[in-house]
N, C-alpha and C positions, 0 to 999 in steps of 0.2 A: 281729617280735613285740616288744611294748611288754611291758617287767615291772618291778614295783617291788619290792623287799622291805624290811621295815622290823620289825626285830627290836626287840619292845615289851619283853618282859623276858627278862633271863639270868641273873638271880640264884640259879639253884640251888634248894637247897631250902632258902636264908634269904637272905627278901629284904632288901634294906637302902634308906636312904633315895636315892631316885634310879634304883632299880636293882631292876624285883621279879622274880617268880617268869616262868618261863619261855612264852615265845608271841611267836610271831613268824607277822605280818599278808603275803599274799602278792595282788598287784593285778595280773589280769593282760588285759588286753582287754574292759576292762569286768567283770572277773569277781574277785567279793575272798574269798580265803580265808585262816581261822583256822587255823593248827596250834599246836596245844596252849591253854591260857587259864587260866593260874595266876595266883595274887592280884595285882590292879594293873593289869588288861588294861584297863578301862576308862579306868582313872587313864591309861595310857600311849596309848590311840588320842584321848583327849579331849586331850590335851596334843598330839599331831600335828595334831590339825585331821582323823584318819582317821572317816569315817563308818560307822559300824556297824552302820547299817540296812542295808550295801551287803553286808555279810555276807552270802555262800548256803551254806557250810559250815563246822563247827569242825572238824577234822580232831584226834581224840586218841591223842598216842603210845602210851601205858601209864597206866593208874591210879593213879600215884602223886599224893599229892597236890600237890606243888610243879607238878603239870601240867594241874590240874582245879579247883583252887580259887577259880578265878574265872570258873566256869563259872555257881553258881547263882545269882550275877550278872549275866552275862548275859541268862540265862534269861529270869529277872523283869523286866530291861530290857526282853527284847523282847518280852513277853507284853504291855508295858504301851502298846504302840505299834500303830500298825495296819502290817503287813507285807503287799507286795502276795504276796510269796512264803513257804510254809514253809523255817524255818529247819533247815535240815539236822545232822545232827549224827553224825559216820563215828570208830568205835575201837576198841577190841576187847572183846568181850562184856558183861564188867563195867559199860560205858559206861553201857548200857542201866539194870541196876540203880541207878547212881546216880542219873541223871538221874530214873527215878520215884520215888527216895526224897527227892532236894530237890524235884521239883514237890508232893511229899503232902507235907511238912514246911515249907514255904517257901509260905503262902496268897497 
């Protein structure tokens, strides 16, 4: 079994330059998964050369924000793309509220 892991940020809950908020990218057999997606996930898979369209789940720990803020980012990213697959999104309850509160706020 082939796996990569590539931890895009660890900065906590204050991210600093080089270094931002928490999520780390997991590759594994063809299959790429998100855990967690705090501010600068983009910033750090565009800086890998990691594709994002290859995303099939974000995986979220807890709703803090150092772990979701670069979520409605995401989002819009991928809304603006054509995806062959829906982009999955796994966390605990809360998750759900967020996410319809940045798709209704976030046009």
């Amino acid at each position: 079994m082939n796996m990569e892991l590539f931890v895009l940020g660890s900065g906590g809950t204050m991210p600093l330059p080089g270094r931002f908020l928490t999520s780390v990218l997991l590759r594994r057999e063809g299959e790429v998964f998100l855990f967690d997606c705090g501010e600068g996930t983009q910033v750090s898979l565009r800086s890998l050369n990691l594709k994002w369209k290859k995303i099939g789940a974000i995986l979220i720990s807890h709703t803090h924000a150092d772990h979701v803020t670069g979520l409605p980012g995401m989002l819009m990213l991928s809304s603006q793309v054509d995806r062959e697959e829906p982009l999955v999104i796994i966390g605990p309850p809360r998750i759900k509220e967020f996410v319809e509160a940045s798709r209704s706020t976030l046009e």
